[in-house]
C-alpha positions as CSV (number, residue, x, y, z in Angstrom):
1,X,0.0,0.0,0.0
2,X,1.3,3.4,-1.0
3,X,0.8,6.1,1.6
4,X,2.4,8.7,-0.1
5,X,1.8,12.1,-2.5
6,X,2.5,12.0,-5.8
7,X,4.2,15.6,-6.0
8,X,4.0,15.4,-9.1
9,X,0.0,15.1,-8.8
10,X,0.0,17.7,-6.0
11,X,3.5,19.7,-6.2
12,X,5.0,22.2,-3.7
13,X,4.3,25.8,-5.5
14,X,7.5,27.3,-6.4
15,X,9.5,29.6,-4.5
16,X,8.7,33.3,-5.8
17,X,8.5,37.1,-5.0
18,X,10.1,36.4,-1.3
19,X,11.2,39.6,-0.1
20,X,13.7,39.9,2.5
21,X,11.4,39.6,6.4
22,X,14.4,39.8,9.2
23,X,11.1,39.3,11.6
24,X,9.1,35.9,9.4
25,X,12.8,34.7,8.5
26,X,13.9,34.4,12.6
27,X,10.2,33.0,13.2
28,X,10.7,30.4,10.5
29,X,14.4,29.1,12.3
30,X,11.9,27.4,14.5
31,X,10.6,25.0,12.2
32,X,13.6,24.8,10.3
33,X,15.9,23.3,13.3
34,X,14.7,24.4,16.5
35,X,13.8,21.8,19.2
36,X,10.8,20.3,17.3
37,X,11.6,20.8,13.7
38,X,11.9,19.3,10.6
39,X,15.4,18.8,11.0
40,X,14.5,16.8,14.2
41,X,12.1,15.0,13.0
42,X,14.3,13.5,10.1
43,X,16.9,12.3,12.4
44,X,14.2,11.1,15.2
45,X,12.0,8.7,11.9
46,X,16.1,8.0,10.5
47,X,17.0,6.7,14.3
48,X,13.5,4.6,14.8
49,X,14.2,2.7,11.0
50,X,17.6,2.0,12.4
51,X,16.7,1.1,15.8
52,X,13.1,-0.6,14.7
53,X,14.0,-4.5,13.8
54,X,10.0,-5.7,14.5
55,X,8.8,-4.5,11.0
56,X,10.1,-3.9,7.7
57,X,7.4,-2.3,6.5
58,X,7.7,-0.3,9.7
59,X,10.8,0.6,8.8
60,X,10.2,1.5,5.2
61,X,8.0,3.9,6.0
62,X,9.5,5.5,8.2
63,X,12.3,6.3,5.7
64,X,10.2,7.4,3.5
65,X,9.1,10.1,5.8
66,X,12.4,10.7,6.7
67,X,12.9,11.5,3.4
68,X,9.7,13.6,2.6
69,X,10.9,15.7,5.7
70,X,14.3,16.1,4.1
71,X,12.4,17.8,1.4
72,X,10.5,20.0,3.6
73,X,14.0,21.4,5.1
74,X,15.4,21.6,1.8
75,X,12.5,24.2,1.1
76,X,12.6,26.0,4.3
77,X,16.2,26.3,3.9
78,X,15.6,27.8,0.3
79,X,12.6,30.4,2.1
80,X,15.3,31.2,4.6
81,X,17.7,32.1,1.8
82,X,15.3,34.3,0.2
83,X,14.4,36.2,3.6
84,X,17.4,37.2,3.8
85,X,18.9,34.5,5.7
86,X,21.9,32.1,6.4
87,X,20.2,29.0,7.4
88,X,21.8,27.9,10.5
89,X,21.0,24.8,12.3
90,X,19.5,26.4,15.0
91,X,16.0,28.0,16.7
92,X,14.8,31.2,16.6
93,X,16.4,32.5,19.7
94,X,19.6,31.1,18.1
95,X,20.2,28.3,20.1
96,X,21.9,25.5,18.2
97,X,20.2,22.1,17.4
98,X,21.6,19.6,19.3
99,X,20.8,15.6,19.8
100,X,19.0,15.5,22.8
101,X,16.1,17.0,20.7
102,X,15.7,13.1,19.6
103,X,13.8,10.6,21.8
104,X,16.1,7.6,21.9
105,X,14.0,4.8,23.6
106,X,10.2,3.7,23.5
107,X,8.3,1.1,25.3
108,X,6.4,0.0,22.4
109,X,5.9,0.8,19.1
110,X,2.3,2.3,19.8
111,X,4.3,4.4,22.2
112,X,7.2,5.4,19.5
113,X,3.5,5.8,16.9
114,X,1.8,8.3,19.5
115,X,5.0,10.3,19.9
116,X,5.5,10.6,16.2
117,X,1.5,11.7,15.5
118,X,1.9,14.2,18.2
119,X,4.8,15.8,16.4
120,X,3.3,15.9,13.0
121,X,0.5,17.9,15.4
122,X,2.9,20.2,16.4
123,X,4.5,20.9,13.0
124,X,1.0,21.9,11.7
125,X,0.0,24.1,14.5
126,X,3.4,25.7,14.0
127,X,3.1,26.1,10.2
128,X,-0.5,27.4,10.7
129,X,0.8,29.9,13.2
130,X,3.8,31.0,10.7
131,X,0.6,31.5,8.3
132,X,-0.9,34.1,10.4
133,X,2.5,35.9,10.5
134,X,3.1,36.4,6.9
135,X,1.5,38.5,4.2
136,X,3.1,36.7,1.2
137,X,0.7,34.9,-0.5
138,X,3.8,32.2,-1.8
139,X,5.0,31.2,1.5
140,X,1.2,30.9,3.3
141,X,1.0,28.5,-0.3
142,X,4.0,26.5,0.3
143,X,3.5,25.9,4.2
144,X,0.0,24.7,3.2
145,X,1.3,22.1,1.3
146,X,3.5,21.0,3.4
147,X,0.8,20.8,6.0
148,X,-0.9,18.8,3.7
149,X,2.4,16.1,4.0
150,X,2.5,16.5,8.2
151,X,-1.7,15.2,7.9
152,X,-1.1,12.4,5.6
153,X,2.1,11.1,8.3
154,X,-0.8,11.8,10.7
155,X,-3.1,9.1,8.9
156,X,-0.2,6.6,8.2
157,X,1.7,6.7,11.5
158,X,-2.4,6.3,12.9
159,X,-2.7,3.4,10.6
160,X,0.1,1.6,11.9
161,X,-0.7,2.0,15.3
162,X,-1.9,-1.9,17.0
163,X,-5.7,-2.6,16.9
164,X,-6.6,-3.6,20.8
């Protein structure tokens, strides 16, 4: 079963007329690699595929994930760029990314699941609230989309979970 976009179907709208926003660009560090980030994320789902030896399917799509969250850094590192930004692997208070961000261990994998669904929760609130905060009609476009992504982990990390 394939639980994933076609971009190709659905793509991420292109990166255009960005002006330079010193106050968006600091606000957007947060997602990029502050403590809950996509940055994070990718190593947390890269660490549960290595660490996860009860499902290869489990496994598979968790890279996959991984990977799709690569993407979304790869464009918030490009947004950065255009706000007039280095992009730093750090929050918006400038405090550098570090590996405790990562949970390490997990009880189960429903608990691993639940941790992971309430991430992809917290990455939507935090793109809806970067939303409110800009006027550019490209980047409120682009972190829609990639809302649209966090959801469907949402589903599939829900659809994994163990029926009890």
């Amino acid at each position: 079963m394939d639980f994933f976009y076609n971009n190709e179907v659905e793509p991420y709208p292109k990166i255009e007329n960005i002006k330079q926003d010193i106050k968006f660009g600091r606000m957007l560090y947060n997602s990029y690699s502050g403590y809950k980030s996509e940055l994070t994320t990718i190593l947390q789902y890269i660490n549960e595929n290595i660490t996860n030896e009860s499902s290869i399917e489990l496994q598979n799509v968790l890279l996959k994930i991984a990977i799709e969250e690569m993407h979304h850094l790869k464009i918030l590192g490009d947004l950065l760029v255009k706000l007039g930004f280095t992009p730093y692997y750090m929050g918006s208070r400038n405090n550098k990314w570090c590996s405790d961000n990562v949970k390490y261990k997990f009880s189960c994998v429903d608990e691993m699941l639940d941790f992971n669904i309430q991430g992809e929760k917290d990455a939507i609130r935090e793109y809806e609230r970067l939303i409110e905060n800009t006027d550019s009609k490209c980047i409120k476009a682009i972190l829609a989309r990639i809302i649209k992504d966090e959801q469907n982990h949402i589903r599939i990390f829900s659809s994994l979970k163990s029926k009890d």
